[in-house]
Backbone as numpy.savetxt, mean C-alpha at the origin, in Angstrom:
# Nx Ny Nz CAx CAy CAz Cx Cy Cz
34.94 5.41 4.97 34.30 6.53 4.26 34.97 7.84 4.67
35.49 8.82 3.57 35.92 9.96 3.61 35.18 10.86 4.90
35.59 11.57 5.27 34.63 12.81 5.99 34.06 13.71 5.17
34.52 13.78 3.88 33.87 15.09 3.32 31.89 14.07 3.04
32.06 12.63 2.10 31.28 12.08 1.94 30.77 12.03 3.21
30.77 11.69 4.04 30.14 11.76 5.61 29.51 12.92 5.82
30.15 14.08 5.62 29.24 15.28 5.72 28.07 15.25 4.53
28.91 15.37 3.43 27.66 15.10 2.38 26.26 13.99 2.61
26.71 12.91 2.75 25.13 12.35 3.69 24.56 13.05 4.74
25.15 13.74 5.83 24.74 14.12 6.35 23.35 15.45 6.05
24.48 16.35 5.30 23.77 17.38 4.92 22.73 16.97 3.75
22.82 16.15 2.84 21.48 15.27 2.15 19.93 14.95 3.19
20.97 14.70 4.20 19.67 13.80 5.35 19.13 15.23 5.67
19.77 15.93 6.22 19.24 17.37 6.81 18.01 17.51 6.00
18.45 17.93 4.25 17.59 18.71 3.76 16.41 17.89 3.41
16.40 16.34 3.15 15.47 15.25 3.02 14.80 15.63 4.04
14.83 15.20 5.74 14.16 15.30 6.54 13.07 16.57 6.60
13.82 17.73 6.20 13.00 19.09 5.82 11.92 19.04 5.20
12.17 18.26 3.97 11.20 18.38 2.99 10.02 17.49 3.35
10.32 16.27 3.91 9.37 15.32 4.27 8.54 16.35 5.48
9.09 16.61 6.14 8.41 17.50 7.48 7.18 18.30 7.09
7.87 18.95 6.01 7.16 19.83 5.25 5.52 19.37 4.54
6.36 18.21 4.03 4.88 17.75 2.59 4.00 17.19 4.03
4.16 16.27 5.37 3.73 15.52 5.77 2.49 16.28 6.47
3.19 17.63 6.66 2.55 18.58 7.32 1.56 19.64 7.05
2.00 20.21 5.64 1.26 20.88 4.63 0.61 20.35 2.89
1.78 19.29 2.37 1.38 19.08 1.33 2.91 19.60 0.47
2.06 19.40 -0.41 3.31 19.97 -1.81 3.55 21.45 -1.99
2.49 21.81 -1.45 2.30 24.05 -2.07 3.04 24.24 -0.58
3.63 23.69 0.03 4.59 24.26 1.20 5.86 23.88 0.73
6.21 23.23 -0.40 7.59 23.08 -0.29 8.15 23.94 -1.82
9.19 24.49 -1.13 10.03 25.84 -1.71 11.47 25.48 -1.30
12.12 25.87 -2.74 13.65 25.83 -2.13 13.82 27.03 -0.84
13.25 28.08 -0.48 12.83 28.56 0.65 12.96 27.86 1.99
11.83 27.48 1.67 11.08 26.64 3.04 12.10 25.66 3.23
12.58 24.68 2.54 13.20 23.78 2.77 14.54 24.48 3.59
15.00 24.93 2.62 16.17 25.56 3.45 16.30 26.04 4.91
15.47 26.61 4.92 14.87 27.49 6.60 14.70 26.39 7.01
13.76 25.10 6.85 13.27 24.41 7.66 14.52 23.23 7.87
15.72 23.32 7.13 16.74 22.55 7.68 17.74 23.77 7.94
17.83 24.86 8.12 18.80 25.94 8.52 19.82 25.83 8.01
19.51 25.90 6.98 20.87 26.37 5.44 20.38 27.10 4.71
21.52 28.06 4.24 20.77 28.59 2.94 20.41 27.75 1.72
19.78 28.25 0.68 19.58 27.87 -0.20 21.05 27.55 -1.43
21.47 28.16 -1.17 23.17 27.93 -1.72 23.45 26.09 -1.33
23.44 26.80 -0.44 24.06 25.15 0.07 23.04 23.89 -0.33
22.12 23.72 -0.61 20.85 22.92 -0.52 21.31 22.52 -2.05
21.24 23.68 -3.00 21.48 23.16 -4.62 23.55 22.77 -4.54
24.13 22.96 -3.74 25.09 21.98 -3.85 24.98 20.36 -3.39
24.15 20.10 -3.48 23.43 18.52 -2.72 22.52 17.89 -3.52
21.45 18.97 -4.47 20.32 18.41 -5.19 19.94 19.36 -6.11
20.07 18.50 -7.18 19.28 19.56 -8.63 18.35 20.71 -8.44
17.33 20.16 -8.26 16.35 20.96 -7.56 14.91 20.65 -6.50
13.87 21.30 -6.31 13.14 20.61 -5.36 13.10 19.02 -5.58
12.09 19.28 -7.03 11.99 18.08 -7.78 12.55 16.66 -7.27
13.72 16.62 -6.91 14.74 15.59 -6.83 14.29 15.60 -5.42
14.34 16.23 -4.57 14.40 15.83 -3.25 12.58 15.46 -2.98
11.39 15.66 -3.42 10.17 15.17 -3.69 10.14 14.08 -3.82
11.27 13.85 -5.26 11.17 12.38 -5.73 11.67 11.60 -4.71
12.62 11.49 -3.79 13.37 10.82 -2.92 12.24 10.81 -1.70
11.24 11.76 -1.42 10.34 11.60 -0.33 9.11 10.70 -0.59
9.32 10.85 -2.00 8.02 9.53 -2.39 8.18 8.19 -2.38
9.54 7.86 -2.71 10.20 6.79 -2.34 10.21 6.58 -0.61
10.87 7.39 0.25 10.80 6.97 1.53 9.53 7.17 2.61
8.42 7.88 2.05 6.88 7.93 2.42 6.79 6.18 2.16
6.64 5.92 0.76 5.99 4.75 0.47 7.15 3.51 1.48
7.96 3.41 1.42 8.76 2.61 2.75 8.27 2.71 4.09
7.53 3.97 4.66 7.03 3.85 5.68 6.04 3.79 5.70
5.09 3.45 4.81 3.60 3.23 4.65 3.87 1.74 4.44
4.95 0.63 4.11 5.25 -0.32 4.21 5.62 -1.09 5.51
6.39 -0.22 6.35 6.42 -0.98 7.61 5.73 -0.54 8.41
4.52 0.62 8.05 3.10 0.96 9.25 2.53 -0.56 8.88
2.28 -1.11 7.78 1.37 -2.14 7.38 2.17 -3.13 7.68
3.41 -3.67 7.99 4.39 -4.57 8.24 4.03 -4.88 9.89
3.68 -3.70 10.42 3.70 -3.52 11.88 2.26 -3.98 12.28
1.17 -3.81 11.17 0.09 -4.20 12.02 -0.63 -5.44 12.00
0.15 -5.85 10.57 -0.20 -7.46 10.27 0.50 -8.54 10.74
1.83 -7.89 11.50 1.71 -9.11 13.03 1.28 -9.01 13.75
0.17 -8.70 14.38 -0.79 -8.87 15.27 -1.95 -9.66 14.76
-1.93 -9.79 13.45 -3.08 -11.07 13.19 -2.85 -11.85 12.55
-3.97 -12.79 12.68 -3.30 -14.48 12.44 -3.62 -14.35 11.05
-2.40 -15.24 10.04 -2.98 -15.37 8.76 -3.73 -15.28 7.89
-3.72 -14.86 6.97 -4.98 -15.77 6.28 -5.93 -14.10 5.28
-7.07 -14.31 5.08 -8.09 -13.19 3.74 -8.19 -12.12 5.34
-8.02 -12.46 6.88 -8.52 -11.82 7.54 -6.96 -10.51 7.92
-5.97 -10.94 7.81 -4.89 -9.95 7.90 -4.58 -9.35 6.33
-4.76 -9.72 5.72 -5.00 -8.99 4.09 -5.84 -8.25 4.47
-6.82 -8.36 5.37 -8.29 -7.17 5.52 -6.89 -6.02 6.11
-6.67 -6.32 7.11 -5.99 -5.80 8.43 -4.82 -4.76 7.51
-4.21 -5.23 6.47 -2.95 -4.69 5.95 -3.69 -3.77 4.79
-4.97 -4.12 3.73 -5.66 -2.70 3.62 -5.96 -1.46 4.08
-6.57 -2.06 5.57 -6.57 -0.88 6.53 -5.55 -0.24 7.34
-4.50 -0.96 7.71 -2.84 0.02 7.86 -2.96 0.85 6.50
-2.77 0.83 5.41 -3.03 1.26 4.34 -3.14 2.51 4.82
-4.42 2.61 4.51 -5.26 3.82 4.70 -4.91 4.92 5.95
-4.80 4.16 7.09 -4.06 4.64 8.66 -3.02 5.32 8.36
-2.38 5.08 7.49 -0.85 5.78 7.18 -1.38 6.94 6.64
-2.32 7.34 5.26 -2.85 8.44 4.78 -3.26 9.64 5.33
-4.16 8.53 6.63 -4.81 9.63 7.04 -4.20 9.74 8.50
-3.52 9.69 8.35 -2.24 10.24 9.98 -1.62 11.28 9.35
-1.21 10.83 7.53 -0.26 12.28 6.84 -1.49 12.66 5.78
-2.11 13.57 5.86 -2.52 13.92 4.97 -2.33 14.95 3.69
-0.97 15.38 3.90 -0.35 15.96 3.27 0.45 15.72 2.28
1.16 13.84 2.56 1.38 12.49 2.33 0.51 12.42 1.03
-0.84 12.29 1.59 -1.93 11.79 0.58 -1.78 12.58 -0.96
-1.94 13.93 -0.48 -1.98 14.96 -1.43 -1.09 14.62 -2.53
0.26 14.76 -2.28 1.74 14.53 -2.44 1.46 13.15 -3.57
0.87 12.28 -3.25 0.79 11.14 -4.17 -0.19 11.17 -4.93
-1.92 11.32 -4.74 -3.44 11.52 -4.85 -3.94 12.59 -5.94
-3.39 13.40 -5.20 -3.98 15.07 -6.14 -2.98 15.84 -6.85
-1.82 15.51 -6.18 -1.08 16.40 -6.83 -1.37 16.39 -8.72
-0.49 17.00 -9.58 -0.60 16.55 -10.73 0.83 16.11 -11.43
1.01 14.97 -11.48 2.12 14.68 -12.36 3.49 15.36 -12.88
2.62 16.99 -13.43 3.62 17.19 -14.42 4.27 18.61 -13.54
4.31 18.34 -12.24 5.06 19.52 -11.00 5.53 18.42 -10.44
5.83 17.39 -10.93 6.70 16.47 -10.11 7.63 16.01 -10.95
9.01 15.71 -11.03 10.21 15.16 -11.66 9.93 13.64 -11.54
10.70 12.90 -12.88 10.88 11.49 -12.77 9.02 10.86 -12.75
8.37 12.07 -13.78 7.13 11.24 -13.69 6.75 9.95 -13.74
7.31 9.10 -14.86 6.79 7.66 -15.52 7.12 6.93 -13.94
8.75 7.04 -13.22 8.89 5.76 -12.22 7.87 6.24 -10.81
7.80 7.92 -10.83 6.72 8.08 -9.85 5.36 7.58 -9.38
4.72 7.69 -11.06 3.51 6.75 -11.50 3.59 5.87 -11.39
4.41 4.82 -11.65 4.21 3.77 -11.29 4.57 3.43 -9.64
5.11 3.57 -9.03 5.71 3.36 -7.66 4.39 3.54 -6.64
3.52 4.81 -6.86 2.32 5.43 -6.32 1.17 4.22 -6.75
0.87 4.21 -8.01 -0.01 3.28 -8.43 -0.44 1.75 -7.94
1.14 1.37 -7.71 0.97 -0.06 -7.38 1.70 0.37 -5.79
1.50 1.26 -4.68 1.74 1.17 -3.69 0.55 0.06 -2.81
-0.66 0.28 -2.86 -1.09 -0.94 -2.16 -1.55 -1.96 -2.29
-1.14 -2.27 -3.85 -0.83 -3.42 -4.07 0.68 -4.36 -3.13
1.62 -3.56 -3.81 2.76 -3.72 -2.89 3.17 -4.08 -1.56
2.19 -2.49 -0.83 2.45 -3.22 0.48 1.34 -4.16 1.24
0.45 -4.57 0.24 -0.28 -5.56 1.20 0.39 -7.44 -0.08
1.24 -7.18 -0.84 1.88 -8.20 -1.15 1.84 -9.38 -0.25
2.70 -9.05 0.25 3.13 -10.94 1.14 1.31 -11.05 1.49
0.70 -9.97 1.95 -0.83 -11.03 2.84 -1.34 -12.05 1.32
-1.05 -11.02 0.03 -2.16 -11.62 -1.14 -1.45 -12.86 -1.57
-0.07 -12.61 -1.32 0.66 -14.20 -2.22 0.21 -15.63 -0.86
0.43 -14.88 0.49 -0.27 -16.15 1.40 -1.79 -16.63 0.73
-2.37 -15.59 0.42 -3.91 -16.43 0.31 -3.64 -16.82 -0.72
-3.14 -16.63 -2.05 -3.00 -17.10 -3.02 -2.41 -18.40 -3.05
-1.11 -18.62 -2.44 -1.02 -19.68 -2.36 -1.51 -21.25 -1.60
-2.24 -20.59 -0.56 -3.10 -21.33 -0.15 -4.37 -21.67 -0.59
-4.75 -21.12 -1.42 -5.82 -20.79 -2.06 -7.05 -20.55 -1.36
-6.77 -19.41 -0.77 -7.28 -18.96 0.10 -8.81 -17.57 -0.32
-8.19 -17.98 -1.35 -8.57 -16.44 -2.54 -8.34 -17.45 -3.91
-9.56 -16.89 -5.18 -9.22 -17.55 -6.49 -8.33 -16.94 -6.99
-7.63 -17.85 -7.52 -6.13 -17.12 -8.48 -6.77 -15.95 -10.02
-7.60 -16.70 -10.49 -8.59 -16.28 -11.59 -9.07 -15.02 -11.13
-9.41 -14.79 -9.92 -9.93 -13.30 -9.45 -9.36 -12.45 -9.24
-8.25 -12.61 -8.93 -7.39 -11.70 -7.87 -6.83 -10.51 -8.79
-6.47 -10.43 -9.61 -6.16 -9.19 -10.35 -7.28 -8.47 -10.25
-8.36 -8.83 -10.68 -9.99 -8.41 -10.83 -10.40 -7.21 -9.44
-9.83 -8.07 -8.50 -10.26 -7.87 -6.73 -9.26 -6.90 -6.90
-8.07 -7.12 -6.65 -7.22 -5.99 -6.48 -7.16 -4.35 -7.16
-7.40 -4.63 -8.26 -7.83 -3.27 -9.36 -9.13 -2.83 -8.52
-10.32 -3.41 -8.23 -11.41 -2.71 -7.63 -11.07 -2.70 -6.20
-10.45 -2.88 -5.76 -9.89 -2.33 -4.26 -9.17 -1.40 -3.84
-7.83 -1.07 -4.90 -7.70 -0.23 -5.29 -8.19 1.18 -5.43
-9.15 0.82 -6.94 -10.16 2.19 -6.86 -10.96 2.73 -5.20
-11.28 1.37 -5.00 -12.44 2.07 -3.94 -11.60 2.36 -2.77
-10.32 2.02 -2.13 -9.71 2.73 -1.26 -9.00 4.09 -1.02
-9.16 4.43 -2.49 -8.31 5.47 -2.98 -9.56 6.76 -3.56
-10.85 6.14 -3.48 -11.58 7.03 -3.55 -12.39 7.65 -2.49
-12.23 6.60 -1.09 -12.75 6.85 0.28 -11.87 7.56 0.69
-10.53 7.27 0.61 -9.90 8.61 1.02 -9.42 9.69 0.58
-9.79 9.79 -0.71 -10.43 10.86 -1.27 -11.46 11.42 -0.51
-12.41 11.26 -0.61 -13.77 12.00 -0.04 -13.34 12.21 1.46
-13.21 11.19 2.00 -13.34 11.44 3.41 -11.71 12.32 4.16
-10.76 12.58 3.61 -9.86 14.01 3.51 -10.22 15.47 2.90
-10.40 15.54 2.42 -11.27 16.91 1.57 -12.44 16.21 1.55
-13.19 15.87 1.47 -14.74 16.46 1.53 -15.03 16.13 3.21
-14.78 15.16 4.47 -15.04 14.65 5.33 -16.42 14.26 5.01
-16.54 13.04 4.24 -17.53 11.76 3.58 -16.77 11.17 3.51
-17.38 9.98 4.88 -18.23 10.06 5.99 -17.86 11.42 6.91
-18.36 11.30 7.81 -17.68 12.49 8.69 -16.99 12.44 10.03
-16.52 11.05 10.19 -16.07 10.73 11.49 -15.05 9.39 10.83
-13.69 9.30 11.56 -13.32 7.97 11.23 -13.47 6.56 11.83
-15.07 6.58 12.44 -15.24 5.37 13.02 -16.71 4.95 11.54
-16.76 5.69 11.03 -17.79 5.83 9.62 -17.03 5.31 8.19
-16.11 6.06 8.12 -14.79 5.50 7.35 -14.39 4.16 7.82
-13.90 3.49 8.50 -13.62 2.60 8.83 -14.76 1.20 8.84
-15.71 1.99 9.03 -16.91 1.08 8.67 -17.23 0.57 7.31
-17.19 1.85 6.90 -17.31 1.47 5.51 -16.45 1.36 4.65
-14.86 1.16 5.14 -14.02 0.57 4.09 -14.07 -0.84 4.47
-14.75 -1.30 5.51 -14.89 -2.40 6.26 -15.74 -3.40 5.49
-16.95 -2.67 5.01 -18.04 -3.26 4.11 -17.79 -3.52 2.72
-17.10 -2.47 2.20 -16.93 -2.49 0.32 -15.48 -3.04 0.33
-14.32 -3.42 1.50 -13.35 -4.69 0.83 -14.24 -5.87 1.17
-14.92 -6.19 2.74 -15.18 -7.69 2.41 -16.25 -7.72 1.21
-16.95 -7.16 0.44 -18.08 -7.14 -0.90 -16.88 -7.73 -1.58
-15.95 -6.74 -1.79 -14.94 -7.12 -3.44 -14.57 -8.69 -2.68
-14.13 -8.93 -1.39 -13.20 -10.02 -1.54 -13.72 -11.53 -1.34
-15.05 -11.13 -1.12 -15.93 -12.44 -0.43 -16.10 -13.52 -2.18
-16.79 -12.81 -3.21 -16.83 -13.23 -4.50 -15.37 -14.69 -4.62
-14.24 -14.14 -4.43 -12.85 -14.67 -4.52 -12.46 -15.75 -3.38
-13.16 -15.25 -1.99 -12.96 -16.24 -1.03 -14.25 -17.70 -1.44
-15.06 -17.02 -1.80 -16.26 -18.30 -2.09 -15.72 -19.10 -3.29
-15.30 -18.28 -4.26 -14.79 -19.25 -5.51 -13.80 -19.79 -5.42
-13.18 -19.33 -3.95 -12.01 -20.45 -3.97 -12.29 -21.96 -2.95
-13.42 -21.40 -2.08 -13.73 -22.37 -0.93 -14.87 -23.48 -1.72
-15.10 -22.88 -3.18 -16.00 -23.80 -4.16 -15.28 -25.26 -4.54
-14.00 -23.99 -5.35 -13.03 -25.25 -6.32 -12.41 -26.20 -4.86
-11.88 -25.74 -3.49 -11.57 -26.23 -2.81 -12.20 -27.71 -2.45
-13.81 -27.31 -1.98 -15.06 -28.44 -2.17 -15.07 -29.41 -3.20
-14.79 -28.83 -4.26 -15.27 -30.12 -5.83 -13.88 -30.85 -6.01
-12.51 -29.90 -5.18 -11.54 -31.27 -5.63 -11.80 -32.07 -4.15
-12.16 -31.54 -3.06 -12.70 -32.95 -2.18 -13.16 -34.07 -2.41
-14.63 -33.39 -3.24 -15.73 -34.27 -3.53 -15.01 -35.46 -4.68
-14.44 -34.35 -5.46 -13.65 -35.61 -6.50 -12.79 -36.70 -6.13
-12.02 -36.22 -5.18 -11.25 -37.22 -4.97 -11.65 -38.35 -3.83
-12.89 -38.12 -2.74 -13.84 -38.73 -2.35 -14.11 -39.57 -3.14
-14.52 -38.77 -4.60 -15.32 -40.42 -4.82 -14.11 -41.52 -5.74
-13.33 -40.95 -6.37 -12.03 -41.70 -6.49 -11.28 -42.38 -5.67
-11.58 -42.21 -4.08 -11.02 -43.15 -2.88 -12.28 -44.21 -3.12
-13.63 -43.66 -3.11 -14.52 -44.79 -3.23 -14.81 -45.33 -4.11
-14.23 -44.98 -5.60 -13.90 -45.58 -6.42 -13.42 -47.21 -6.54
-12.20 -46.67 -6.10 -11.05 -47.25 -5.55 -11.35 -48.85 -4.27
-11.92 -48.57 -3.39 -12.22 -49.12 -2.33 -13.13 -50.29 -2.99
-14.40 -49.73 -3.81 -14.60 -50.97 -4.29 -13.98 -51.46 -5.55
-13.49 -51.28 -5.66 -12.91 -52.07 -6.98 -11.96 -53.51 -6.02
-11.42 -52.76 -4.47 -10.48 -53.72 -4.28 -11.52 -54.69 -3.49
-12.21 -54.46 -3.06 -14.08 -55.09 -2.53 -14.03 -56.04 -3.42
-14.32 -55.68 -4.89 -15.00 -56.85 -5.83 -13.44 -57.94 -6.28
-12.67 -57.62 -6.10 -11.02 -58.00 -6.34 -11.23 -58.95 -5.05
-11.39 -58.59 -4.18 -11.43 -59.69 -2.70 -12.34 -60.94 -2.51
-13.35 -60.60 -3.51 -14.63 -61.45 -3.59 -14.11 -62.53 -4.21
């Protein structure tokens, strides 16, 4: 790799790191081709030889926010054992990441759309973020059937809402007012949504037992009356 390209990453990383510093710390109404600049010690000259405008470098922080809200949740769901109970565990990294950045939150949550560049892939990227990063826990239960397949879109859309509306309230409004209250009660309204899905799967699990129970005992006598 050239040196000039070498500097050019470099000075990209500079002004990236700025901006993230910035939103993680204040939000979106702190970041200014200004601020950015100062806060990586360049002028502003130099900053638009690197990037269109804020816009672009936002868009690139929403992308690498949501990567590290992926390996906060990567990080805490090896510490538990398999199964509907580390899917709990990787909801709540979730949330841990938000509310460590709450500025983060804003940035994705409140902001509005149309002060952000590259709306449509933004929307979507934000939308299905925790879906995403609690992926691998939902395809384990799924494939184990650990969880009903029939539900799980159902579960996920209302888990969704309701995680994204607790931390709503409880960042700007502080409802609950402590995060051992929050935690409680994101504790209560996922196992509600997910218990429905764990029972209907530990149902169908039961009736192909029972079925094939009685098809062994089916079976058994038939070779009974065959022996006679």
């Amino acid at each position: 790799m050239k040196n000039k390209e070498v500097q050019g990453q470099r000075m990209r990383g500079y002004f990236l790191a700025a901006t993230k510093e910035l939103l993680k710390a204040e939000g979106l109404k702190s970041v200014s081709v200004r601020s950015i600049a100062d806060k990586a010690g360049y002028s502003s000259a130099t900053m638009y030889s690197y990037f269109k405008d804020v816009n672009d470098l936002v868009f690139l922080c929403v992308h690498d926010f949501y990567e590290e809200c992926k390996l906060h949740v990567t990080g805490r769901v090896k510490r538990s054992e398999k199964g509907v109970n580390s899917l709990k565990v990787a909801i709540k990294a979730y949330t841990e990441f938000f509310i460590q950045y709450p500025g983060v939150f804003e940035l994705f949550f409140i902001e509005k759309m149309g002060d952000l560049g590259n709306k449509k892939s933004i929307a979507d990227l934000i939308n299905s973020s925790l879906d995403q990063a609690c992926e691998e826990e939902w395809n384990y239960c799924i494939t184990r059937k650990l969880i009903n397949v029939e539900e799980v879109e159902r579960i996920k859309a209302q888990i969704r809402y309701t995680v994204f509306g607790l931390l709503l309230l409880y960042l700007n409004r502080r409802v609950p007012s402590s995060y051992t209250e929050f935690a409680s009660q994101l504790n209560l309204q996922v196992d509600a949504l997910l218990e429905p899905g764990t029972a209907a799967a530990s149902r169908n699990a039961s009736s192909v037992q029972v079925e094939s129970s009685a098809v062994h005992n089916s079976l058994i006598s038939v070779n009974i009356g065959n022996n006679r």
